[in-house]
C-alpha positions as CSV (number, residue, x, y, z in Angstrom):
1,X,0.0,0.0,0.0
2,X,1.2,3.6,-1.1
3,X,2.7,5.5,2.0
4,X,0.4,8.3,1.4
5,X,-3.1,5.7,1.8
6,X,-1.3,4.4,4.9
7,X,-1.3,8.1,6.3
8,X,-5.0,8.7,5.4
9,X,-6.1,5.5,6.9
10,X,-4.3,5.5,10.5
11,X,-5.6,9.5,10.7
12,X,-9.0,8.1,10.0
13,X,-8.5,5.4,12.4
14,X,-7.2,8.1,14.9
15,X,-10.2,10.5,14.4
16,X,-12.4,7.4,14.9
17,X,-11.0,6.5,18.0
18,X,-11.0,10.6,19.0
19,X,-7.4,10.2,19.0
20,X,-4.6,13.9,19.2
21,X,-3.1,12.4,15.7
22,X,0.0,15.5,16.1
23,X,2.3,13.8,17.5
24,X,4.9,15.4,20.2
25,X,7.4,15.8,17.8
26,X,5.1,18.2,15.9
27,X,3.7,20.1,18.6
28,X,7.7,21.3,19.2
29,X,8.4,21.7,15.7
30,X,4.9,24.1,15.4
31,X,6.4,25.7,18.3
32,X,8.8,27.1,17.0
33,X,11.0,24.0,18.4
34,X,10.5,24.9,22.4
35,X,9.2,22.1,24.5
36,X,6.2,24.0,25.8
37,X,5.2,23.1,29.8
38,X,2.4,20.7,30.0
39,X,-0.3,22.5,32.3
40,X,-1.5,20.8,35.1
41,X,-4.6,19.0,35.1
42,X,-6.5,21.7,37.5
43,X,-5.5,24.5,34.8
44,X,-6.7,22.6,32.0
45,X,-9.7,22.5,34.3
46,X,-9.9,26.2,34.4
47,X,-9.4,26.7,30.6
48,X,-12.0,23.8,29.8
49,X,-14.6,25.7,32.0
50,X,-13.8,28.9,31.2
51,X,-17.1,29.6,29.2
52,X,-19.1,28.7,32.3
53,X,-16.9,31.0,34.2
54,X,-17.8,33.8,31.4
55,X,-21.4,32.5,31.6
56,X,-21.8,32.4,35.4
57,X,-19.5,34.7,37.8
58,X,-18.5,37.0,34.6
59,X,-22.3,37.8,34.7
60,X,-22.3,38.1,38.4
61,X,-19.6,40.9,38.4
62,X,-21.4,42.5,35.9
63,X,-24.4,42.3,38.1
64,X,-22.3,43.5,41.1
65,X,-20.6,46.5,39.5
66,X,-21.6,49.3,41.3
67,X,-23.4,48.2,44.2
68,X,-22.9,49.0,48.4
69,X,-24.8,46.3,49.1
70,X,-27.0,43.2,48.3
71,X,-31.0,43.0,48.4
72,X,-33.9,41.2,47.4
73,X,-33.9,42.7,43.6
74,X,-30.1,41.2,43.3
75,X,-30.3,37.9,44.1
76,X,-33.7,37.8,41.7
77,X,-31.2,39.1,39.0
78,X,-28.8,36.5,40.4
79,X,-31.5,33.5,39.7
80,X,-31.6,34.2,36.3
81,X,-28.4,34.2,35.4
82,X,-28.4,30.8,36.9
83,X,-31.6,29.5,35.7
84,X,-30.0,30.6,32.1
85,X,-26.2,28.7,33.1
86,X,-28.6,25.7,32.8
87,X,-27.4,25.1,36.9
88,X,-31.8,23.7,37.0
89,X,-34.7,25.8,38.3
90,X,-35.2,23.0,40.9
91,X,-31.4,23.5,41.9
92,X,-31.6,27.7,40.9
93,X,-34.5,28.3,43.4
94,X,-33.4,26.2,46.6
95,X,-30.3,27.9,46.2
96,X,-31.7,31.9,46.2
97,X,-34.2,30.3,49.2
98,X,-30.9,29.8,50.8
99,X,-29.1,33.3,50.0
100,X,-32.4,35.1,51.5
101,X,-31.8,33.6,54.2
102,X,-28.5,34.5,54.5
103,X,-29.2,37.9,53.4
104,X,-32.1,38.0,56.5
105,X,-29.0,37.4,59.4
106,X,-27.1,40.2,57.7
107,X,-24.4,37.9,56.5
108,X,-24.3,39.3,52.7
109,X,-22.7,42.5,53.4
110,X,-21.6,43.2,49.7
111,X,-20.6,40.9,46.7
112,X,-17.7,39.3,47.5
113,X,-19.5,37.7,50.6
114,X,-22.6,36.5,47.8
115,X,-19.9,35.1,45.7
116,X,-18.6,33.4,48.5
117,X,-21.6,32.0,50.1
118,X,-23.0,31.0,46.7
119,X,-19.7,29.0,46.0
120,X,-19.8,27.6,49.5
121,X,-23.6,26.5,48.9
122,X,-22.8,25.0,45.6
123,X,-19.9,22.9,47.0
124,X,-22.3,21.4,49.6
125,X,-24.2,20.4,47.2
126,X,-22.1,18.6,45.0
127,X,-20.4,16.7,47.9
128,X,-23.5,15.4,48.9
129,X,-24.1,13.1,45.9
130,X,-20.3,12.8,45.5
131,X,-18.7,9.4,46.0
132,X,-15.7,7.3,44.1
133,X,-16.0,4.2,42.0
134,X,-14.7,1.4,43.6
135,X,-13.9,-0.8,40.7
136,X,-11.8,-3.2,43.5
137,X,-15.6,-4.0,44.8
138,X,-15.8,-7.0,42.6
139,X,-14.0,-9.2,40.2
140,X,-14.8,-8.4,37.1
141,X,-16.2,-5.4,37.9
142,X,-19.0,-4.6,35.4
143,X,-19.6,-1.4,33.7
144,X,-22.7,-0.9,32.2
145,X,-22.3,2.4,30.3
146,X,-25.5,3.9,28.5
147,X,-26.8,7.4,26.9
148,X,-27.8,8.3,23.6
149,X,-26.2,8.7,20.9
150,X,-23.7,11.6,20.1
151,X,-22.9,11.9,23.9
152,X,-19.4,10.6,23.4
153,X,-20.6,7.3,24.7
154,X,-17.7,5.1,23.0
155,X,-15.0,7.6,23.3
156,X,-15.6,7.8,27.0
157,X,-15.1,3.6,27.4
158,X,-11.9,4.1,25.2
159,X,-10.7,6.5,27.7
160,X,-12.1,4.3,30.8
161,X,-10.1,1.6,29.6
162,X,-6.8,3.2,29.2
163,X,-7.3,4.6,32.8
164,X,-8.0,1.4,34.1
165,X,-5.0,-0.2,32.0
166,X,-2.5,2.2,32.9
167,X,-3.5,1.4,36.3
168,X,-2.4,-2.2,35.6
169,X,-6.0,-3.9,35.3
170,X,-6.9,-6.3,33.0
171,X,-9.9,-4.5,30.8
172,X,-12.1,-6.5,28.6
173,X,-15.1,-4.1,26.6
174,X,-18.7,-5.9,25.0
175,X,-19.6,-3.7,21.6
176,X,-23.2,-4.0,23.0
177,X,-23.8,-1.1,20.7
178,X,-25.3,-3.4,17.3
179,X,-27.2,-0.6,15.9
180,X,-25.4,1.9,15.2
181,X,-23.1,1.7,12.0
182,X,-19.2,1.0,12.7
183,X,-19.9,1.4,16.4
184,X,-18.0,-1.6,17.4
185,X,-14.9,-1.2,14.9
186,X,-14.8,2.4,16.8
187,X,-14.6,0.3,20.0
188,X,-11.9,-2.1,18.5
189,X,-9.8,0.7,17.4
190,X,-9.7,1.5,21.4
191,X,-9.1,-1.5,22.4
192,X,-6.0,-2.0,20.1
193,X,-4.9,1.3,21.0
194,X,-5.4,0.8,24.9
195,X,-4.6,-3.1,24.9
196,X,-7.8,-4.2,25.9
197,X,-9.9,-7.3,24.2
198,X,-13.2,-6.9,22.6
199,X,-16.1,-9.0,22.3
200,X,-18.2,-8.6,19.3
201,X,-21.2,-9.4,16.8
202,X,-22.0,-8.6,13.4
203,X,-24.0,-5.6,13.0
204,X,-27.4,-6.0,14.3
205,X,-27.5,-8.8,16.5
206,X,-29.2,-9.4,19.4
207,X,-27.3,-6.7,22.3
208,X,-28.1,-9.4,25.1
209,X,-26.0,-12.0,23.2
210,X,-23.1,-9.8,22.9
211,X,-23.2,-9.3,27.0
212,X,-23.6,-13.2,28.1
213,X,-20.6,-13.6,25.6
214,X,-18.7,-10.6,27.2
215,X,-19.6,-12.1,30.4
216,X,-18.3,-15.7,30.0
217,X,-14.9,-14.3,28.4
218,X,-14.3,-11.5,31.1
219,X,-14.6,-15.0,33.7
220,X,-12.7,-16.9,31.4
221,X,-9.9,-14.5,31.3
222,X,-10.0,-13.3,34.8
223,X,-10.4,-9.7,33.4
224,X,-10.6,-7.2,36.4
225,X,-12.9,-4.6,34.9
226,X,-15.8,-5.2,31.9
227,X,-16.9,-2.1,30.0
228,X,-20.6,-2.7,28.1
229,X,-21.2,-0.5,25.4
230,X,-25.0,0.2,24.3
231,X,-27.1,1.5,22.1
232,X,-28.0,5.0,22.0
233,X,-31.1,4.6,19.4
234,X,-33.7,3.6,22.0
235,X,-36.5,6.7,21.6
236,X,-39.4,5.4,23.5
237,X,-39.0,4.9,27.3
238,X,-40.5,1.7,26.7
239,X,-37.8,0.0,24.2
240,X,-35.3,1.4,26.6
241,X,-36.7,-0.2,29.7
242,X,-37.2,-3.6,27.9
243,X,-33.9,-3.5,26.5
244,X,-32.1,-2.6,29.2
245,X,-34.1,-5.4,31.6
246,X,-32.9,-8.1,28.8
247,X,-29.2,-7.5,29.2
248,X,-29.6,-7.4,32.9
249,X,-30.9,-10.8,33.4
250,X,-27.9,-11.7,31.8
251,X,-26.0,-9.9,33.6
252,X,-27.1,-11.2,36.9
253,X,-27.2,-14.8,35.6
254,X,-23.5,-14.6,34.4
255,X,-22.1,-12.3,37.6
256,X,-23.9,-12.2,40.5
257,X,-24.2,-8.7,41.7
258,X,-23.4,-7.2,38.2
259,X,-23.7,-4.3,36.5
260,X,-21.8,-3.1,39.6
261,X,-22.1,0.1,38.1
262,X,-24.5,1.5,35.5
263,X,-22.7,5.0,34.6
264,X,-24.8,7.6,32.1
265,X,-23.1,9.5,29.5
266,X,-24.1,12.9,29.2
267,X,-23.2,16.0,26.6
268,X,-22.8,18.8,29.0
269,X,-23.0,21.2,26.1
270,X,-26.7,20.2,25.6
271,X,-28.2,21.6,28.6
272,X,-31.9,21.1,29.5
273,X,-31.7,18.2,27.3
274,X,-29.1,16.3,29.5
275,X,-31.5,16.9,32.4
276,X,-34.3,15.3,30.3
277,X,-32.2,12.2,29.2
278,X,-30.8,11.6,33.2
279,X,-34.6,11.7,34.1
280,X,-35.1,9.3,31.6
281,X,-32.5,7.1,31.8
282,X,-32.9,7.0,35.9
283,X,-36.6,5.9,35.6
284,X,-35.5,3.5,33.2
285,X,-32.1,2.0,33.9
286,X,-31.0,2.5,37.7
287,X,-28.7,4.7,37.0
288,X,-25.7,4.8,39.8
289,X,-23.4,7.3,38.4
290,X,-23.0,9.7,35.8
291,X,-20.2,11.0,33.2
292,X,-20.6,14.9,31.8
293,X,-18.5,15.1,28.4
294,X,-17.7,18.2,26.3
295,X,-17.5,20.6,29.2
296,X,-14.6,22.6,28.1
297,X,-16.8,23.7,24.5
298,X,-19.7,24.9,26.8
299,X,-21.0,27.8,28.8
300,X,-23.5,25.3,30.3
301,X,-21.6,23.9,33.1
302,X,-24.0,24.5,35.5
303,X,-25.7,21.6,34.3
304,X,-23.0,19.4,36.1
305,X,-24.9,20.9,40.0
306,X,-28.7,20.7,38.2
307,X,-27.9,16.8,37.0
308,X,-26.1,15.5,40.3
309,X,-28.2,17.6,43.1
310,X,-31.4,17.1,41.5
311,X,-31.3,13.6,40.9
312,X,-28.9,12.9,43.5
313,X,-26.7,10.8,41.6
314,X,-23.1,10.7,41.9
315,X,-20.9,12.2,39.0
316,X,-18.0,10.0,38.7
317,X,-15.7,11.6,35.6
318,X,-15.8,14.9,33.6
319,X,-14.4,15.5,30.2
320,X,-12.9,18.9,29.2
321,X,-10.9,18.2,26.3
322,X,-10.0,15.9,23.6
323,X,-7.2,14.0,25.2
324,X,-7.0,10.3,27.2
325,X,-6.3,12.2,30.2
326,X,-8.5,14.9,30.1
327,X,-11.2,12.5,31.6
328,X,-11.3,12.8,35.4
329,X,-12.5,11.6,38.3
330,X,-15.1,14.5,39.5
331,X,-13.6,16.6,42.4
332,X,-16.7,19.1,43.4
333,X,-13.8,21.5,45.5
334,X,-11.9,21.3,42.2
335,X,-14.9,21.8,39.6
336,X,-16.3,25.2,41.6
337,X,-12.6,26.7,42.1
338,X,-12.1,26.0,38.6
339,X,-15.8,28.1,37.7
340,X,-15.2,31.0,40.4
């Protein structure tokens, strides 16, 4: 094969995968040749949020410019811009509830002391829903990842599994996803990529198949950790409930206790909609965890508070860029010093 097709066909494979195809070596050379400092994960952080910061506290100094002190007609201005940073009118108005209350015992003297409070509030929030996965809880610990499609549902797995890999486990991931068109050769490109095996059908097949295969093989191979992909095409709440009951009969058949962990995918840059799919998906799946993607192309961080308090559902991982490890385990003290 020509060099040139070679080129074409490992970029495509990259892009597939939602691989950084410039390698190091190019990044200097476009540089100007200067190794440039990698920034640390919790300035990356800041960067990727950035837009919410704009959309949130660069609209609260604008709302604060100017004024001796705080009162009633502020903190109304200060639910909308919250309401509108897609933080959830459920989540918006306990909050305000809260700040009058404060503002009642005299202890918002002036902005700084809102900001503060606000942050402080926010923070409580999150930690309350906020816990670790425990992937040493069982052996193989299954994954059942869901959400529909265009979330980043299979680029989050490939990044789960080279987490878990670089951490030394043995990964195995189920292309549960049969409906959707190259899904699982998208999934095999991470797997080759991350070393991890894949367990497979043709296109089509029955998703509970693919997961009491998965199943046997992850106990046949003592894999530590099993990642199910599934469809994302499932509009009625109906379909989704019956399919999602299928493959956990098998589940429970195969591995007692399993899925261990049934983590929603969610595009944080879609707002109200995310809210709609993890009310969905919750009455429909048992949701125990949730993932937010795409956070560093969004003003609509917010959404990350609305989703977890609201539901009260633990968000495990956040992704603000592109890269393998720009998918992290959710710090809530992190994610609000990163937005203020």
């Amino acid at each position: 094969m020509p060099e040139e097709k070679k080129g074409f066909f490992k970029g495509l494979l990259d892009k597939i995968a939602g691989a950084d195809v410039q390698t190091a070596d190019e990044t200097v050379a476009a540089r100007g040749g200067e190794q440039a400092p990698t920034p640390g994960f919790f300035e990356r952080l800041k960067r990727g949020l950035s837009k919410t910061h704009e959309s949130i506290v660069g609209r609260i100094d604008t709302l604060l410019l100017g004024k001796k002190q705080i009162d009633a007609d502020t903190l109304e201005e200060l639910e909308e811009i919250l309401i509108t940073a897609d933080m959830g009118v459920k989540t918006t108005v306990e909050l305000i509830r809260t700040l009058e209350q404060r503002l009642k015992r005299n202890e918002l003297q002036d902005g700084e002391a809102l900001k503060k409070a606000l942050k402080d509030e926010i923070t409580a929030r999150l930690s309350q829903h906020t816990t670790a996965l425990d992937v040493n809880a069982a052996s193989p610990y299954v994954i059942l990842v869901i959400g529909v499609n265009g979330v980043g549902k299979t680029t989050t797995i490939g990044k789960l599994a080279a987490k878990f890999r670089s951490e030394g486990k043995k990964v195995l991931l189920a292309a549960g996803d049969t409906f959707r068109a190259a899904a699982a050769e998208q999934l095999e490109v991470w797997g080759n990529r991350v070393g991890a095996d894949v367990v497979r059908h043709k296109e089509g097949s029955d998703p509970s198949a693919v997961v009491f295969d998965a199943c046997k093989a992850a106990l046949a191979r003592n894999s530590d950790i099993l990642l199910i992909d599934t469809a994302g095409r499932l509009h009625t709440k109906v379909n989704l409930m019956e399919e999602m009951k299928k493959i956990r009969r098998v589940l429970e058949r195969e591995i007692p206790g399993a899925p261990h962990e049934t983590m929603l995918i969610l595009d944080a840059a879609t707002g109200q909609n995310a809210i709609s799919q993890a009310k969905l998906f919750k009455e429909a799946a048992q949701v125990s965890g949730v993932v937010l993607t795409k956070l560093d192309g969004t003003a609509k961080g917010g959404i990350v508070v609305a989703v977890s308090h609201e539901f009260a559902i633990p968000v495990r991982y956040i992704g603000v860029g592109e890269g393998v490890d720009d998918l992290r385990e959710f710090d809530p003290l992190q994610f609000v010093e990163a937005i203020f």
